[in-house]
Each structure stands twice: as C-alpha cells, then as structure tokens.
C-alpha positions in Angstrom: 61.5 -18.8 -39.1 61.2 -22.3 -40.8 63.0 -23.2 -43.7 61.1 -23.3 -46.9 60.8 -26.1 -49.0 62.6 -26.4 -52.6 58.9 -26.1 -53.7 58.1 -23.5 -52.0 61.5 -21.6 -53.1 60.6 -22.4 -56.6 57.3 -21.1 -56.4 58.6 -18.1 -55.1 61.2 -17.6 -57.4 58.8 -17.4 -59.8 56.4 -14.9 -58.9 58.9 -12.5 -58.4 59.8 -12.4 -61.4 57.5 -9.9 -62.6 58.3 -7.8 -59.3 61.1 -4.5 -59.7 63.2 -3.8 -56.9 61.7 -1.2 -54.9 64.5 -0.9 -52.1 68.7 0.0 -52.8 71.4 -0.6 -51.0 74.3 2.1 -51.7 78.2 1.1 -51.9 78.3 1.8 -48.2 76.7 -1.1 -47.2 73.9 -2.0 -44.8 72.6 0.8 -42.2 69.6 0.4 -39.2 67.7 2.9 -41.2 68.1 0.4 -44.2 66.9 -2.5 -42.3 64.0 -0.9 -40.6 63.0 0.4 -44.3 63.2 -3.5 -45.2 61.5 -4.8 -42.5 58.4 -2.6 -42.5 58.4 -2.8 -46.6 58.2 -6.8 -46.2 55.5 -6.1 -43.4 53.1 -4.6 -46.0 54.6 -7.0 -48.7 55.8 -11.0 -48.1 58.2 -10.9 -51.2 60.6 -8.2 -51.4 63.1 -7.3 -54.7 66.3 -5.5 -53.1 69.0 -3.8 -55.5 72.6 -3.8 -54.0 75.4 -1.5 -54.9 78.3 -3.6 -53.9 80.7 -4.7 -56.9 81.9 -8.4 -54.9 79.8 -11.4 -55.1 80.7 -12.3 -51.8 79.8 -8.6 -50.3 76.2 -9.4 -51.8 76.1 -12.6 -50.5 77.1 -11.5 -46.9 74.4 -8.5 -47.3 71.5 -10.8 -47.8 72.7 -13.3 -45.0 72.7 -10.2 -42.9 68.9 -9.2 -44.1 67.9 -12.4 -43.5 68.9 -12.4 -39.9 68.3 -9.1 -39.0 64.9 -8.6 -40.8 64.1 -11.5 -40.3 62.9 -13.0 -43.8 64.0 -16.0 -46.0 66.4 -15.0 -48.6 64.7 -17.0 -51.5 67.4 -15.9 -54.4 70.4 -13.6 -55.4 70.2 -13.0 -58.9 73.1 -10.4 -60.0 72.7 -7.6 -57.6 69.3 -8.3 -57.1 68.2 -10.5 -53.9 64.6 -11.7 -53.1 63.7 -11.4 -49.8 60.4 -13.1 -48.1 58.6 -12.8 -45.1 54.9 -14.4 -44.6 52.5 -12.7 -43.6 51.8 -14.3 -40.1 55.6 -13.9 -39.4 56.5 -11.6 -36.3 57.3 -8.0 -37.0 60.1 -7.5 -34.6 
C-alpha cells in the first residue's frame, strides 16, 4: 500500500471526525477474529474509527502498527484510545 501524502492524511483526519468508533478492542489485545472483523468493516467502509481497551500508550501504538500490517490499511491517526484506520476502496481485500 502507498504511503499517503501529509494532504491526504489531513484530509482524512478531518472527515473522521464526525465518524464514532464502530469496532473495540478488549484489554486482551488483538485476536484473528478481530482482524477479520476489521478488515471486512474497512472493505464496506475506507475510513474506519477503532476503540482500544489497553491502558499504555505504547500498547496502542503497537496495536495499530499491527492493524495496519495485518489488515492492511494506513493508520491515518491515534487520538487517545481511538485510532483511524483507512483502506481505499480499490485496495486488495486479502
């Protein structure tokens, strides 16, 4: 997947803003089940709102990389608990 420009990002950014998180990650962490739910939610949807349980920045952080190379999507923003996944459209469902 190609990296996205700052513009792009930024653009992004903003139109989730408006967008709830519709997917939750519980305190234990990241199962398959979890990442076929994200992947097939980002295949009916490009931008993605996902709520994590875990208390450490850093456990967040390392949850989103692992989304993003799993899924795979572009992690556009981690904002609290809260990370922004994307995917276009024309991407590869894998």
């Amino acid at each position: 997947m190609r990296a996205l420009t700052a513009g792009e990002l930024r653009e992004l950014r903003r139109a989730a803003q408006s967008l709830k998180a519709r997917i939750t990650v519980g305190r234990a962490g990241l199962s398959d089940a979890l990442v076929a739910q994200v992947r097939q939610a980002l295949a009916q949807t490009p931008l993605l709102k996902v709520r994590v349980g875990a208390q450490d920045r850093d456990a967040i952080d390392a949850i989103g990389r692992r989304l993003s190379a799993e899924v795979p999507c572009v992690l556009v923003s981690r904002i609290g608990f809260v990370l922004t996944l994307y995917r276009p459209a024309d991407s590869d469902s894998s």
